[in-house]
N, C-alpha and C positions, 0 to 999 in steps of 0.2 A: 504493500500500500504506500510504504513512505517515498519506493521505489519511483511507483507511476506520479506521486505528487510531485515528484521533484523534478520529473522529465515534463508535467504539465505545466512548473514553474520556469523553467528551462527556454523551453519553445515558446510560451507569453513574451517572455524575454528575449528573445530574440527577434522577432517579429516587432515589440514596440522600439530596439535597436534600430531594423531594420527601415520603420518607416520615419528614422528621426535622422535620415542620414544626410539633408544640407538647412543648413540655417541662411536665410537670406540675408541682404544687408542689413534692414530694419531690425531682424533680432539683434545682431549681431551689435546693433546699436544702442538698443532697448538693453543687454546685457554690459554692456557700458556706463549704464548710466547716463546716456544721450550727450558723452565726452565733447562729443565734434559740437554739437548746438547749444553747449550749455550756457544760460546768461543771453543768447542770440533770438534777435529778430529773426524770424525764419519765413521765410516763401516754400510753397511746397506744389509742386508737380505733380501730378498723380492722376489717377484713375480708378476702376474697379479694381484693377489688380493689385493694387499697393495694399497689401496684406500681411500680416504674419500667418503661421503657421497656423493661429487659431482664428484665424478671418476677421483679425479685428483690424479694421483699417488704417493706416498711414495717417490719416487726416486724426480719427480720432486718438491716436494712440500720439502723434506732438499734441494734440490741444489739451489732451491730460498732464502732458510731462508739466510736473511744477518745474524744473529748472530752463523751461523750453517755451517763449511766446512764439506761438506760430499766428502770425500777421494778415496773411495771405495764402489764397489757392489759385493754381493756374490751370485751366481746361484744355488739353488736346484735342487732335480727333476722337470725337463721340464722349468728350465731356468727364468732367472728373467724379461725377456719379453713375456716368454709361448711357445718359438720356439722350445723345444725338446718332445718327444710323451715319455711315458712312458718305463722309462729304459734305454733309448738312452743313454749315457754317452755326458756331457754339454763340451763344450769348453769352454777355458780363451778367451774373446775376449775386446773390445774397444766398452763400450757403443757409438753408433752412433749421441746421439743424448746430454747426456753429455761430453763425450768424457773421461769417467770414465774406470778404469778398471773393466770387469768384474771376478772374480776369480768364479771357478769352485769348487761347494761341490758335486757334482755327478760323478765322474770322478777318477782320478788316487788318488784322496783326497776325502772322504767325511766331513772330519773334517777340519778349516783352521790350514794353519802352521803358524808357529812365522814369516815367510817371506810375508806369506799375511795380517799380524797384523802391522807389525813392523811401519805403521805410522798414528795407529788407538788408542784412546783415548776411545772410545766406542763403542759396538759395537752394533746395534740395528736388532730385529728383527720382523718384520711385514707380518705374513704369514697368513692366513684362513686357518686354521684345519676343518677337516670334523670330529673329535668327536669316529674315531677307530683308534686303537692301528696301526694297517696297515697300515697307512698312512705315509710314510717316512719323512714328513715336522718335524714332532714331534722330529722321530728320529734326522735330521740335526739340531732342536733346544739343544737336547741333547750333541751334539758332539761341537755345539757353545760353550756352557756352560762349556764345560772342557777347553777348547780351551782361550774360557775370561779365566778361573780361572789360568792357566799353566803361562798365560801371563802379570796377572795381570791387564785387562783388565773389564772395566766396560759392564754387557750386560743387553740394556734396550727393555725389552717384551712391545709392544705397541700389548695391549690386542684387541681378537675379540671374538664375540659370538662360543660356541660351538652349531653348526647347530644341534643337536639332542635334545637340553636341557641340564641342572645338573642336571636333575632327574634319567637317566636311568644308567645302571650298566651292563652289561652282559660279561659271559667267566672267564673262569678262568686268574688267574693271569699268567704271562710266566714261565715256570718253569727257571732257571742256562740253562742248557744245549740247551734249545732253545734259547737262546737270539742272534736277529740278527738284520741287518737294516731294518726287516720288522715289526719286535719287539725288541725294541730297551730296554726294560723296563716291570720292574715286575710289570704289569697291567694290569687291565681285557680289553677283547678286545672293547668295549664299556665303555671308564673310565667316561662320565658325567662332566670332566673337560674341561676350558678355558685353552688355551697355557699360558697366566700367571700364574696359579692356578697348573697347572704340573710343570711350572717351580720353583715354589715356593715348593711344593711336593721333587720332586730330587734335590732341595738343602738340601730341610729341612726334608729329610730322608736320604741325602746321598747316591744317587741311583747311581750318576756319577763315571766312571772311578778311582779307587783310592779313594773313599770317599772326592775327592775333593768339594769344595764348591765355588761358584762364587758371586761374588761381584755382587747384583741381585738387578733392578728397574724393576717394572712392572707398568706401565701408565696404568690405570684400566680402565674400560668403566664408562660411563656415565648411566643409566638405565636400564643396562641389570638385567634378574631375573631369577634364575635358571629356572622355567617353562616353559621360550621362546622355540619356535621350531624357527628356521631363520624367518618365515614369521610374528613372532610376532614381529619383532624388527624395520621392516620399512626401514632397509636397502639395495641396491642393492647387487645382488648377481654378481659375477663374477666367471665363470669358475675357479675352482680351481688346475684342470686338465681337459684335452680333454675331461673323459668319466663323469666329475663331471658337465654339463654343465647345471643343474639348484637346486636351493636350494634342491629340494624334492628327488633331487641325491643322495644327502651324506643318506637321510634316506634308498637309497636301500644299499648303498656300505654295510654294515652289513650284509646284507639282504642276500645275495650271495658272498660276496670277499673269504669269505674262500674256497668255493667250487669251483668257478671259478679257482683257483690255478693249479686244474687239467686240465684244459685245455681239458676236455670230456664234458661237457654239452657248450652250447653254453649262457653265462647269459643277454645277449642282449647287450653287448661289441661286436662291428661292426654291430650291428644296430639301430635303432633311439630310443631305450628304454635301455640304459644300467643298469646293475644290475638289472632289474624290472623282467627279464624274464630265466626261466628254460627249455633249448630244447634239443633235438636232433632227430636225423633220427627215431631211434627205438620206441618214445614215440607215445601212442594214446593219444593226448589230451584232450578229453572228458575223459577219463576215469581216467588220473591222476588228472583231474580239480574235478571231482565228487568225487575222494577217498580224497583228501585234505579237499574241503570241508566239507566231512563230520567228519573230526574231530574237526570241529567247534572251531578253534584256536580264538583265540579272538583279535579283531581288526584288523584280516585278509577276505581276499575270495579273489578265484581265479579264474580268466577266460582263459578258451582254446584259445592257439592262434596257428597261422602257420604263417612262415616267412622264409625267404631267406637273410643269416647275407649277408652286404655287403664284410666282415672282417673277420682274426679271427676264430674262432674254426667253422666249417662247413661253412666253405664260400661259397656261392655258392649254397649252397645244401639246399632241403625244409628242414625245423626242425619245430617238432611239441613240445608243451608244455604249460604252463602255463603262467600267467602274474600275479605277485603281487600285488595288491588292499588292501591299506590301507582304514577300515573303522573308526576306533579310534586309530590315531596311537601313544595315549598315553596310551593305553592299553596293544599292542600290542606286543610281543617278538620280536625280531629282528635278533639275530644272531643264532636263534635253527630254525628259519625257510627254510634254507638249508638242514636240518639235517631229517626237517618233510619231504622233497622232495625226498630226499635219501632211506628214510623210507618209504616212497610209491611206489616210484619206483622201488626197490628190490622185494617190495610185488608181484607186476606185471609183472615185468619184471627180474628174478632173474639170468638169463642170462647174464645181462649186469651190473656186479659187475665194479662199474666205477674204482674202485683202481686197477684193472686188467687192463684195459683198457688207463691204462696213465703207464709215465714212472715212475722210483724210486728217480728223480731230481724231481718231479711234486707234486709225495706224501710227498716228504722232504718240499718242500714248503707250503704244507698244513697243515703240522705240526708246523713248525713256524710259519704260520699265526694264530692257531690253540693253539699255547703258549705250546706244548705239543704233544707228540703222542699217552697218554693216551684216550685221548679222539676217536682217529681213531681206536684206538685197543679196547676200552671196546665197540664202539658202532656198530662193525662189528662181534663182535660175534651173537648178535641175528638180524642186524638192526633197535632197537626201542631205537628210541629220550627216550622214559623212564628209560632207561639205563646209559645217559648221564646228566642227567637235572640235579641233585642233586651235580654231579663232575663242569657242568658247571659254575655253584653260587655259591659253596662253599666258594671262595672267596669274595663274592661282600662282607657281614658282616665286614667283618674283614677291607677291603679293604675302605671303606664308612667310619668309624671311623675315622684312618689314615688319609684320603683325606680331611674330615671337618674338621682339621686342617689348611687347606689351603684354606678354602674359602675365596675366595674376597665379593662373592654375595652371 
């Protein structure tokens, strides 16, 4: 009896071991004693995700800190309570519940002015990245960082896991002339970096505006290790955006975000598998599931589906296509797997040239997600992904160097 109690004691124990295995910045802050803002005016960055491990929020956990005034909140894309849908422009409003201002970085400003600093000592940012260059959160951490540095303004990165890993790398870097809020930064569109570790990066490459540099803390994690995918870390996830609504999300948003751009395939954005899926009216889906497969991508396979978006690009309407299935998704390519789609589907269907089929505002955007419009122009001359592969990566080399520079972990 005392046997089996103590192997029940055992395995409890290791198990609640196992799911305490990274503390994020905030705790890591919170067990500090709030060191870095003690005595400080503080501005604070944030969203839903700015959490601890017991979901209590960023916002509320400085407005409690006795040693910590927190002054100010600033709203990204979709707002530091999660009330705006993607692209909506946020309003300035009066948190309800601390009765803080909230300032608006998606709006008439995505950068703060010296009007919404002027009674901030520091300014802190606490956001979940999903780990692609497309994610505008990075951007706003970008525009923070000039904004401290113009002001002379302290900004402290209260680190989170990048959901993909530190291992992975994919896309060329942006070239000059694409640079925008959807690429904000000379980086591959899969960079393998933590938000601290980029912000350490564009200080200490001088990537910001002016070659400015910011007066930079980053509050590091607790156990994270470049190899975690989010489900290694034991931490809860929180919707990062509407269509990001569970960890193995962020792994599709590569997967599809550039091609979604065009707004002609339906990628399962307005229905219950975002980014996972490739449709439209025109497609036979056996028939694009069978030509994919059979180019035996590795840590991929796909299965036919049919569905009706409720949302979004064919609302309403059957669409036929695929569904993404990772089998080793540390194997697996991640942002050339639109491109495979692309590439079969012209095979098939040669008729339905999607760049024709969208506007010249849709392709612009696909070009800056895309870091470039080399990549749309070499890979439509023949449509074969083998035309692209080698422009794709060209970067990572050089890029990976540079970046280990800047590891935390």
């Amino acid at each position: 009896m005392r046997r089996t109690f103590f192997f029940a004691i055992l395995i409890f124990s290791c198990a609640f071991i196992q799911a305490q295995k990274v503390k994020t910045g905030i705790e890591v802050l919170q067990e500090s004693k709030f060191k870095s803002l003690d005595g400080k005016r503080v501005g604070l960055i944030t969203n839903p995700t700015g959490v601890n491990s017991e979901l209590k929020s960023t916002v509320d956990i400085l407005f409690d800190a006795s040693n910590v005034e927190l002054v100010a909140l600033y709203g990204p894309e979709h707002g530091v309570r999660g009330d705006y849908s993607a692209g909506d422009k946020v309003d300035f409003f009066t948190d309800p519940k601390t009765k803080l201002p909230v300032y608006s970085l998606y709006g008439k400003n995505k950068k703060p002015s010296p009007e919404m600093l002027k009674d901030i000592d520091v300014l802190v940012y606490d956001i979940q990245d999903i780990g692609s260059r497309s994610y505008t959160y990075i951007s706003t951490l970008g525009l923070a960082m000039e904004a401290a540095a113009e002001n002379n303004i302290t900004l402290v990165v209260l680190d989170r896991p990048n959901p993909l890993g530190g291992i992975k790398m994919e896309g060329l870097v942006t070239e000059p002339e694409f640079i925008s809020f959807v690429s904000q930064f000379p980086i591959p569109y899969v960079h393998g970096l933590t938000v601290g570790e980029l912000a350490e990066l564009l200080n200490g490459e001088k990537l910001l505006k002016d070659d400015v540099v910011c007066d930079l803390e980053v509050i590091k994690m607790d156990g994270w290790q470049r190899t975690m995918t989010f489900e290694d870390t034991g931490l809860p996830w929180i919707p990062s955006s509407p269509h990001i609504p569970h960890a193995h999300s962020s792994y599709f948003y590569p997967v599809s975000g550039i091609l979604g751009e065009l707004y002609v395939y339906n990628i399962g954005v307005g229905y219950t598998l975002p980014f996972q899926l490739f449709a439209a009216e025109w497609i036979d889906a056996d028939s694009l599931a069978n030509n994919l497969n059979a180019l035996k991508i590795e840590g991929i396979t796909f299965r036919p589906v049919h569905f009706k978006p409720y949302y979004s690009v064919s609302k309403g309407k059957m669409v036929h296509g695929v569904q993404v299935h990772f089998t080793d998704y540390q194997k697996a390519p991640l942002s050339l797997i639109q491109f495979y789609i692309l590439q079969e589907a012209y095979q098939l269907w040669p008729d339905h040239n999607v760049f024709e089929l969208c506007t010249e505002s849709r392709i612009g955007m696909f070009d800056k997600v895309s870091g470039s419009d080399k990549v749309r122009i070499e890979f439509t001359k023949n449509w074969k992904v083998a035309d692209i592969e080698e422009m794709w990566y060209k970067d990572i080399k050089s890029f990976k160097k540079t970046a280990s520079k800047y590891f935390i972990y």
